[in-house]
C-alpha positions in Angstrom: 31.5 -10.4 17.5 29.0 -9.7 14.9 26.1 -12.2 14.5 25.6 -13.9 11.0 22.7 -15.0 9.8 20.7 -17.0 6.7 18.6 -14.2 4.8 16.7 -17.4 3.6 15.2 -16.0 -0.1 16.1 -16.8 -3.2 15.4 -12.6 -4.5 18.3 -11.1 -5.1 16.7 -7.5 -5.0 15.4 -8.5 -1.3 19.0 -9.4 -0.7 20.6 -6.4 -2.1 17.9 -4.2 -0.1 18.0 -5.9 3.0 21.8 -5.7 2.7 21.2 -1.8 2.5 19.0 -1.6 5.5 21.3 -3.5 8.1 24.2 -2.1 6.7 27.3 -3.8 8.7 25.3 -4.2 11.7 24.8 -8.0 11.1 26.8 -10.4 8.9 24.4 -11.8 6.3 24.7 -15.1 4.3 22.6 -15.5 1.0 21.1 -18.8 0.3 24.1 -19.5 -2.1 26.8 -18.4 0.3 25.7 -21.9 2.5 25.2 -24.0 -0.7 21.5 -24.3 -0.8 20.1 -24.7 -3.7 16.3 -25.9 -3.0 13.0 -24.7 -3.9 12.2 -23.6 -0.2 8.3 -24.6 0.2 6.3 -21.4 0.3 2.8 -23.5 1.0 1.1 -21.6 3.7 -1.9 -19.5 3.4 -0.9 -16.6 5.6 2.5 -14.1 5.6 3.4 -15.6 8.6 3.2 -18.9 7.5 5.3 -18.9 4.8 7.7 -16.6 6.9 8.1 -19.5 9.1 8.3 -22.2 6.7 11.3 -20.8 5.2 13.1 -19.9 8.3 12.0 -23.4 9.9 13.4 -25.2 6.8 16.7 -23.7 7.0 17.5 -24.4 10.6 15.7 -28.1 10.1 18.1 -28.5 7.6 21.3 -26.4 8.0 21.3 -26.2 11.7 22.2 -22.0 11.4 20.1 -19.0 12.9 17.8 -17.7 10.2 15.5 -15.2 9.5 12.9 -15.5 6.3 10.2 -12.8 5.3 7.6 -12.8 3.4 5.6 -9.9 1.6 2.5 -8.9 0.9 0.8 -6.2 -1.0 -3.1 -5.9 0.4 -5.4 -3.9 -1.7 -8.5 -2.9 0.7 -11.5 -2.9 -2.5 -10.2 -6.4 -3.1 -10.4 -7.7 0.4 -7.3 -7.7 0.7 -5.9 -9.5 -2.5 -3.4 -10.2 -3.5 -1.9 -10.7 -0.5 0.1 -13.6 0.1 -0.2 -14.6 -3.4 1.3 -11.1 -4.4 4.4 -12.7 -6.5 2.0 -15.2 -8.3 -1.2 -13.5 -8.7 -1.1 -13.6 -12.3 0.2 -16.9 -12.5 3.3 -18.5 -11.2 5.3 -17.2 -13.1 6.5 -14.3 -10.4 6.2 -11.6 -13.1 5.8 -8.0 -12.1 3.9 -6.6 -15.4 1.9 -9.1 -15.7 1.0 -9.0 -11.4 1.0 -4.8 -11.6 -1.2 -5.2 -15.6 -3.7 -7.6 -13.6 -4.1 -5.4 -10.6 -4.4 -2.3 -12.2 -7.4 -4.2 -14.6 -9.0 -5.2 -11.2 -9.4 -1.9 -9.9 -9.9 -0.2 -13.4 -13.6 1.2 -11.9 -12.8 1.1 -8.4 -12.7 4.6 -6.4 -11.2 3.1 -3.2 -7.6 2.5 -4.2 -6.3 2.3 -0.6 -3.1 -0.8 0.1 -1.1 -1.4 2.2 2.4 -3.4 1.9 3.2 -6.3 5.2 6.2 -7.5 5.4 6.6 -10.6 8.3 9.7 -11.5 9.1 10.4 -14.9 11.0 13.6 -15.2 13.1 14.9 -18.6 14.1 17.8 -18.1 17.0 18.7 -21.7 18.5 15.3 -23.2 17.5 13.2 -20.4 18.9 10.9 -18.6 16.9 10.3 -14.7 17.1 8.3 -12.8 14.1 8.3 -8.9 13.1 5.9 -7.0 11.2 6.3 -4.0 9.2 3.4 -2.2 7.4 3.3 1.4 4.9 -0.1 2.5 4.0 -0.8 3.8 0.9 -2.6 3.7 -2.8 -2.6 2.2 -5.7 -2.1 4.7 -8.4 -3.6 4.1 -12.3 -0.7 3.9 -14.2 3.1 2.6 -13.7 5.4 5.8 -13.0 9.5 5.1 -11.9 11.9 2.4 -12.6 13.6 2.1 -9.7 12.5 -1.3 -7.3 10.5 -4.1 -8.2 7.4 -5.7 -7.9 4.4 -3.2 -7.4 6.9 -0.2 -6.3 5.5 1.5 -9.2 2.1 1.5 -8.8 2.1 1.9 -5.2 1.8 5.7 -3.6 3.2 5.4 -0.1 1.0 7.9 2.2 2.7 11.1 3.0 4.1 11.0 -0.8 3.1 12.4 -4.0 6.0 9.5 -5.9 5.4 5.7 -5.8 8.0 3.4 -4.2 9.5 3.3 -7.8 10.4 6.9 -8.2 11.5 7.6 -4.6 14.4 5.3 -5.9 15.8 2.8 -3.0 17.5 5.3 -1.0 14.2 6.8 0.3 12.5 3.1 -0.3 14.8 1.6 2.1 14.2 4.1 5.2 10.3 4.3 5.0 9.1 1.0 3.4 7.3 -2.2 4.9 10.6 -4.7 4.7 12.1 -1.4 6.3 10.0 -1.3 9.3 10.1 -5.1 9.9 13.5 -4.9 10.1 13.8 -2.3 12.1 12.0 -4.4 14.6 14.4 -7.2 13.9 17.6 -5.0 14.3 15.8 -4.0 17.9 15.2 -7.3 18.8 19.1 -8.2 17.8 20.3 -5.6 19.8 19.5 -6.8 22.5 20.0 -10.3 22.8 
């Protein structure tokens, strides 16, 4: 029997891409497929923090296995920034352009334009915890180029790549990227338990 589990996110492009990646290998419900409509508490200072949080609010709550993530894009001549605040960073909005026209400002006279994206992905299976990390290197280029994702996929030049995550279109996105390689290492984990 397969296993089903809570994606717990409110992003339907996370959904829709994670959906993508697992492919029929395990039975996701959305948020709205168990009738939750709540601001899930994203409060932490760490990925891994608010990874948990959401996963540990769903089974608190709902009482099914769960998994949450949370992503973070990690610009090295920043120290890091914007990190967990990546969605917010240029307010709380959670607005791309205004989050890619603030970063790109930032590092308008930097040379060092090295980033990475982290995904962390917490798993709750019958109140036990297990997280997952997945990690591209990369660079943040000087301009937008692409339309395809979301968030920084178009300013951000995976390594190995001469296209940003936004003109490698999700196909290619989906094998190689950070949400990718986390859950690959969830999918492992599943397949064996």
């Amino acid at each position: 029997m397969k296993k089903k589990l809570v994606f717990a996110t409110n992003n339907a492009h996370k959904l829709e891409e994670l959906k993508a990646i697992l492919g029929d290998k395990v039975d996701i419900l959305s948020l709205k497929d168990i009738d939750c409509y709540a601001d899930i508490p994203e409060t932490a200072d760490t990925l891994e923090g608010n990874a948990r949080q959401k996963s540990l609010y769903i089974y608190e709550h709902y009482g099914l296995d769960c998994f949450a993530d949370d992503t973070g894009l990690e610009v090295d001549c920043l120290d890091g920034a914007p990190g967990v605040y990546s969605a917010r960073y240029a307010g709380d909005g959670h607005d791309s352009k205004a989050n890619m026209e603030k970063l790109l400002y930032e590092m308008k006279e930097k040379t060092n334009r090295k980033a990475r994206f982290r995904t962390v992905i917490s798993l709750i299976e019958k109140g036990e915890e297990h997280q997952f990390e997945g990690i591209v290197n990369g660079q943040i280029i000087k301009e937008k180029k692409g339309e395809a994702g979301f968030g920084y996929d178009p300013i951000f030049q995976p390594d190995g790549y001469a296209e940003t995550f936004a003109e490698l279109g999700n196909d290619i996105k989906n094998k190689i990227s950070h949400r990718a390689r986390a859950v690959a290492a969830l999918c492992e984990y599943l397949s064996k338990t």
